[in-house]
N, C-alpha and C positions, 0 to 999 in steps of 0.2 A: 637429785638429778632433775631438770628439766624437762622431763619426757611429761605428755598428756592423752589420757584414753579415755575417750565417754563410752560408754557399754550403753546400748538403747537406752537412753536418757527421753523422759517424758515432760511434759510439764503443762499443767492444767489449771486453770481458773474456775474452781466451781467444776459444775460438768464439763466446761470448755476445752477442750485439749488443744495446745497451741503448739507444742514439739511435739514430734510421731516418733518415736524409737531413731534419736540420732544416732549414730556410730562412727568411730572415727580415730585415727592415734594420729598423736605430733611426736616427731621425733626431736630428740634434743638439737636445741640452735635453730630449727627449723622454724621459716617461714609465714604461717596459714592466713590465709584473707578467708573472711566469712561473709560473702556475698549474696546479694538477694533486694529485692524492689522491696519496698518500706512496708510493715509488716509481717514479712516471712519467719519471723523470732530470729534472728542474725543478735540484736543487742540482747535479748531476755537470756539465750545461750551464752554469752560473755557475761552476762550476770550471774548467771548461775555456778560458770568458772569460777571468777571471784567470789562466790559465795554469799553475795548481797542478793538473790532470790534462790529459794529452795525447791531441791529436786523431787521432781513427785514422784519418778520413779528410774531405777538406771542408778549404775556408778560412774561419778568423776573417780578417776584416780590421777594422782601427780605421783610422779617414780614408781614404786611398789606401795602407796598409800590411797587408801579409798578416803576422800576428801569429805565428801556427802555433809558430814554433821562437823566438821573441822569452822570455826570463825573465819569471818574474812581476815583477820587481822595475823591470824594463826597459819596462814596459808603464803606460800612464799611467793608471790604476783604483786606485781605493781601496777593500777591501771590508770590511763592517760584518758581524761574526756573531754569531750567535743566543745564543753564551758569554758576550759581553762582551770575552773575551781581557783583562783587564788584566790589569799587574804589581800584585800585593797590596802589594809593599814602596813603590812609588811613590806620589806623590802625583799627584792629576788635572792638575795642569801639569805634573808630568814624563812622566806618560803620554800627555798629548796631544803632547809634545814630541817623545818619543824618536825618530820616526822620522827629524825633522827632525832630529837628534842622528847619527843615523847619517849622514846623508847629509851632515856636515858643513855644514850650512846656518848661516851665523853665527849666536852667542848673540842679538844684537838682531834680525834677521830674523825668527827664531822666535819669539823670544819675543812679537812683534808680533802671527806669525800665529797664535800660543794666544790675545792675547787678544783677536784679530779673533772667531775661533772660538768662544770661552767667551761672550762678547757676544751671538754669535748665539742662543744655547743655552740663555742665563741660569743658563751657569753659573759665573759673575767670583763670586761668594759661596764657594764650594767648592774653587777651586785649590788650597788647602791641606791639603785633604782627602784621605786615603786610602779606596781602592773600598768597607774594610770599614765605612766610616764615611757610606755613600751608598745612597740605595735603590734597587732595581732600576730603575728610568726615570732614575734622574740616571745609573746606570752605564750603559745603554744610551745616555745622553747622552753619555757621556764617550768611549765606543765612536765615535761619531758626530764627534764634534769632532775625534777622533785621524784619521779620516778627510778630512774637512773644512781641517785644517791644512795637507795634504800638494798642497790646490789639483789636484787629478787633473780629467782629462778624462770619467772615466766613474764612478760611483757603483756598487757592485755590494753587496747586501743580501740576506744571506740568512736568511731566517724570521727576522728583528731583533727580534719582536714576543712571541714565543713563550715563552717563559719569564716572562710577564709577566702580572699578574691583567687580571680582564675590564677593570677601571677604568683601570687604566696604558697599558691597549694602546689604549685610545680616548686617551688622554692624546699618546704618544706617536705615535699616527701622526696627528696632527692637527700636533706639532712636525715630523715628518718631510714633510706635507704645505706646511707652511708655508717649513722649509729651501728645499725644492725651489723653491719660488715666489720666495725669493729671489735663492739663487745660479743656477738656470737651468741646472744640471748634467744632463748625461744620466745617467739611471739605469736599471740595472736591478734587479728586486724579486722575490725567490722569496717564495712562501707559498703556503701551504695553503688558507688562509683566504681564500674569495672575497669574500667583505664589505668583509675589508679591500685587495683586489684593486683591487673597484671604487670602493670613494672615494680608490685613492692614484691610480691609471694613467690615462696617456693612451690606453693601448691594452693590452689585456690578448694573452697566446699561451696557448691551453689544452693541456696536455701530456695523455698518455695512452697509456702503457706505451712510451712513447719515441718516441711520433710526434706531432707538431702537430695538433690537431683543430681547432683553429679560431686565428684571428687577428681583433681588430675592437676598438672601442670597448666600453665597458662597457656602452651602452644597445644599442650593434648588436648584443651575443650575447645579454642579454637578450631582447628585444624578435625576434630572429630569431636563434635557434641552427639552423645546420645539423644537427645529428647529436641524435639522442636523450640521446647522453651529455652534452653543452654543454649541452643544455636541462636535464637534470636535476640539474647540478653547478654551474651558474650561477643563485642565486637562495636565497634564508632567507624561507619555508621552498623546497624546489626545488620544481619546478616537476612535476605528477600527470602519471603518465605511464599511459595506460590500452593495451594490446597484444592483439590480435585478429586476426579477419578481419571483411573490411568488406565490405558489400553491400546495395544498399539502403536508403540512409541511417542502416544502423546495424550501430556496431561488434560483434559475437559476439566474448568474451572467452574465456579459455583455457577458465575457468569455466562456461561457457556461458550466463553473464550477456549479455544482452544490451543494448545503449545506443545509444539514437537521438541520433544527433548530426547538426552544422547541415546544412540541405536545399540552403546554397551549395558544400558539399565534393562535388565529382565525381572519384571513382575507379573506377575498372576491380576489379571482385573479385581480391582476388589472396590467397595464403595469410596473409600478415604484414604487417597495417598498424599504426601507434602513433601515437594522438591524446594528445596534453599541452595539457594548461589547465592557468594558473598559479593558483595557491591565491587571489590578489584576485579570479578573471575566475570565482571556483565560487559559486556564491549557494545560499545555502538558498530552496525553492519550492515551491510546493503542490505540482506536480507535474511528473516527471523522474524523475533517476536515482536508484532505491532504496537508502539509505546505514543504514550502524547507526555511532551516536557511539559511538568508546571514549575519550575524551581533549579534554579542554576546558581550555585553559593561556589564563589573563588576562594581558596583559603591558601592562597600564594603556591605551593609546593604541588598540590591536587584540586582539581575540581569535584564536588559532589554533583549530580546532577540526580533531581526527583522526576521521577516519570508517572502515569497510569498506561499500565496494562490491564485494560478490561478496567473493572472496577477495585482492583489490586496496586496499590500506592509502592512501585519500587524506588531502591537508589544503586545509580554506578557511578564510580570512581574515574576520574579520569589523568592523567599528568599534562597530556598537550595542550595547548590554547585555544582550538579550535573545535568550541563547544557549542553545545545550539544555542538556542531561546527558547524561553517559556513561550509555550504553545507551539514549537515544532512537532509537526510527526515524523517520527523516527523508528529505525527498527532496532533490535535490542537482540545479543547472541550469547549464549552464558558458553564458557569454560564445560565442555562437555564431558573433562578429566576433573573436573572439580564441583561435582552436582552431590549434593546432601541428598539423601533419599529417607524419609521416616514413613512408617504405617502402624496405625493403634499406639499415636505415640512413641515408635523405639525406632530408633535408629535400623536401616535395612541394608547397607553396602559398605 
């Protein structure tokens, strides 16, 4: 079965300790993007999936099996990487073949399941082709089909996207989205890239220096991030994180800006509070929080517009036309139904 449970899993270099007790289950066919800024152990944990770096402490299990001392080879996962990994002297049917080659899988079997796989892929034109002879989204396809052939229980992909212009990577993870919907395989998916986190996964784990920050759907961390870090790392543009003290319906910034926010938030004064509004829920308004435009980007559909409040760098969203210029003063009015509230780190409303 394709199910996966890490049970507080550690993992340390030396004294160093770089994963803190992850925890976590995939259910079968399911989803997972392992997201996090470069760093946070996202690929050392998919490594350790696949069993090419070892667990220092903690069980992998796959189905009812603790995996821990299992070979990678012995482990039923096929993983896709961000290289490509082809043989340049091969051709895309002998590279999607080869591993079924090793493993002595008869000639007609294999060759069945290349071109079960190339079918899926659309890529039966190219079998004859060598890597140098294919663009970076067919060899990332060919990467994919070598995987695909091998029928594994688990998917494991890491930053597959990365190497690939802005147009390819929409390209291919729309093929990657669509594979999944076919074959029903559990995956799991390292990137960086939260955008493309949330249109692949069923559930995103947000990493952060080698600890879990959150686990949830793509609209549950949206929509409610626990931590100021999930709030500001989950969303294009993220999500204005404004950091004070609060008292009297209004926040005192480091600056000593001050900012009256909604008259429904009831806090206790306390040294450090941090209010986040996402860049749609910020409106330009007669009157409000005092901003200066530095940065006005069109991207056809919506405007971004960067402002400073105080010595605080925000961004709101806009759809209409009639946007400022850099170095307007303007005033700025956030979504009073849609204010993030955290204190000591955790989420408060």
């Amino acid at each position: 079965m394709g199910t996966l449970k890490l049970d507080n899993i550690t993992k340390s270099y030396g004294a160093v300790e770089v994963l803190h007790g992850i925890n976590f289950d995939v259910a079968e066919g399911e989803f997972i993007a392992l997201v996090g800024p470069s760093g946070c152990g996202k690929s050392t944990l998919l490594r350790m999936i696949a069993g090419l770096e070892a667990v220092t402490s903690g069980e992998i299990s796959m189905g009812d099996k603790v995996v821990n001392e299992v070979a990678p080879a012995e482990r039923d996962v096929a993983m896709v990487f961000q290289s490509y990994a082809l043989y340049p002297h091969m051709t895309v049917r002998q590279n999607m073949g080869f591993a079924l080659e090793m493993a002595s899988v008869p000639k007609a079997e294999a060759a069945k399941s290349v071109e079960h796989a190339a079918n899926i892929l659309g890529l039966t034109p190219y079998l004859k082709r060598r890597p140098k002879e294919l663009s970076g989204g067919q060899m990332q396809r060919v990467a994919m089909g070598r995987a695909i052939v091998r029928n594994p229980e688990i998917f494991l992909f890491d930053e597959p996207l990365s190497n690939l212009d802005a147009q390819l990577r929409g390209q291919v993870r729309g093929e990657i989205q669509t594979l999944h919907d076919k074959l029903k395989t559990t995956t799991i998916y390292v990137t960086h890239d939260q955008v493309e986190a949330m249109t692949l996964a069923d559930r995103l784990v947000v990493l952060r220096a080698g600890h879990v920050e959150q686990i949830g759907t793509p609209l549950d961390l949206y929509d409610r991030p626990l931590t100021p870090f999930v709030a500001g790392f989950i969303g294009a543009p993220p999500m204005n994180l404004f950091e004070g003290s609060y008292a009297a319906g209004a926040l005192t910034l480091q600056d000593s800006t001050k900012l009256v926010v909604a008259t429904g938030i009831h806090l206790a004064q306390e040294d450090t509070t941090i209010i986040g509004v996402r860049p749609e829920h910020l409106h330009r308004a007669a009157h409000g929080w005092p901003a200066k435009v530095t940065l006005v980007e069109t991207m056809g559909h919506e405007t971004h517009v960067s402002a400073m409040i105080g010595e605080t760098a925000v961004t709101y969203t806009m759809t209409t036309r009639d946007f400022p210029k850099a170095g307007d003063d303007i005033f700025l009015s956030p979504d009073p139904t849609q204010l993030h509230v955290f204190r000591n780190g955790e989420r408060q409303n």
